[in-house]
N, C-alpha and C positions, 0 to 999 in steps of 0.2 A: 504494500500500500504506500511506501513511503518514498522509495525507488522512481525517481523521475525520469530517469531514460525509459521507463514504459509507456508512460504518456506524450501524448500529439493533442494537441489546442487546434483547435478550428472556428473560423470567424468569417462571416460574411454567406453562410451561407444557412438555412432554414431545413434540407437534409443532411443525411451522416454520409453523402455519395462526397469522396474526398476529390473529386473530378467536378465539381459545381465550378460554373463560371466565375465567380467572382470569392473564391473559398481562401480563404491564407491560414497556413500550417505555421506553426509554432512547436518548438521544443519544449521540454520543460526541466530547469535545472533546479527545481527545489518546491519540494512538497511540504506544508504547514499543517497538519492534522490538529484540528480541533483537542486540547489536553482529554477533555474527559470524552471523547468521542469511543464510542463502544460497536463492535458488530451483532450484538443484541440488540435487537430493537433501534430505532432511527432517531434515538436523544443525541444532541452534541453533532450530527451527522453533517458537518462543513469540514471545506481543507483551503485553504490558499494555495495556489500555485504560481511560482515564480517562473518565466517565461525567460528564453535563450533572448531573444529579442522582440521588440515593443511590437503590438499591429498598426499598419496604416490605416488611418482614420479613413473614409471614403463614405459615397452614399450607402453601404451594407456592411460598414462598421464603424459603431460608435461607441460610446462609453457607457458602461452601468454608475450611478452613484447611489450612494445608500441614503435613504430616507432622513434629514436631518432629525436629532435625538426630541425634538418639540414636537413631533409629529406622533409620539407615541402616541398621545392623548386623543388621536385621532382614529385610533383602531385600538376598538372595542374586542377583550377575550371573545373567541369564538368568532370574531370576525372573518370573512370568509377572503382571502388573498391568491393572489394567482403569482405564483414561481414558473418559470421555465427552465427545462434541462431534456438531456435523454435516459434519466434513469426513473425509476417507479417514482409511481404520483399518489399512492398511498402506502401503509407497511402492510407486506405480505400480496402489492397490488405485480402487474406484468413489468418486467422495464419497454420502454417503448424503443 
């Protein structure tokens, strides 16, 4: 899990087909695992990943920023949020 040379970063593109027109691959030289991140169950379930080199910005890639901290107050426990990725969208759900 920790082992960066296993991992490939992909950007610009909406499928896993690494042949998309506008796709940019990435290395990755350092993997951050969440401390109390567990294979039980999906608590703690983030990693950072450190990238060999930056992406170009273009119209199918641009930047995530995270919610500033005064926003918390704006989502209610149980509020219902939408994440993107290609692995399960629930525990115990298909990966996509």
């Amino acid at each position: 899990m920790n082992d960066p040379s296993v991992y490939t970063v992909s950007a610009g593109t909406n499928t896993i087909d690494p042949l998309s027109t506008n796709v940019q691959l990435r290395g990755v030289i350092g993997v951050y695992v969440h401390p109390d991140a567990s294979r039980e169950g999906y608590d703690n379930d983030i990693a950072l990943l450190q990238l060999d080199t930056a992406f170009i910005l273009n119209d199918y890639v641009r930047t995530a920023c995270p919610a500033p901290k005064e926003w918390e107050y704006y989502f209610d426990e149980g509020l219902y949020c939408t994440v993107t990725g290609w692995g399960q969208t629930r525990e115990g759900g298909k990966c996509l």
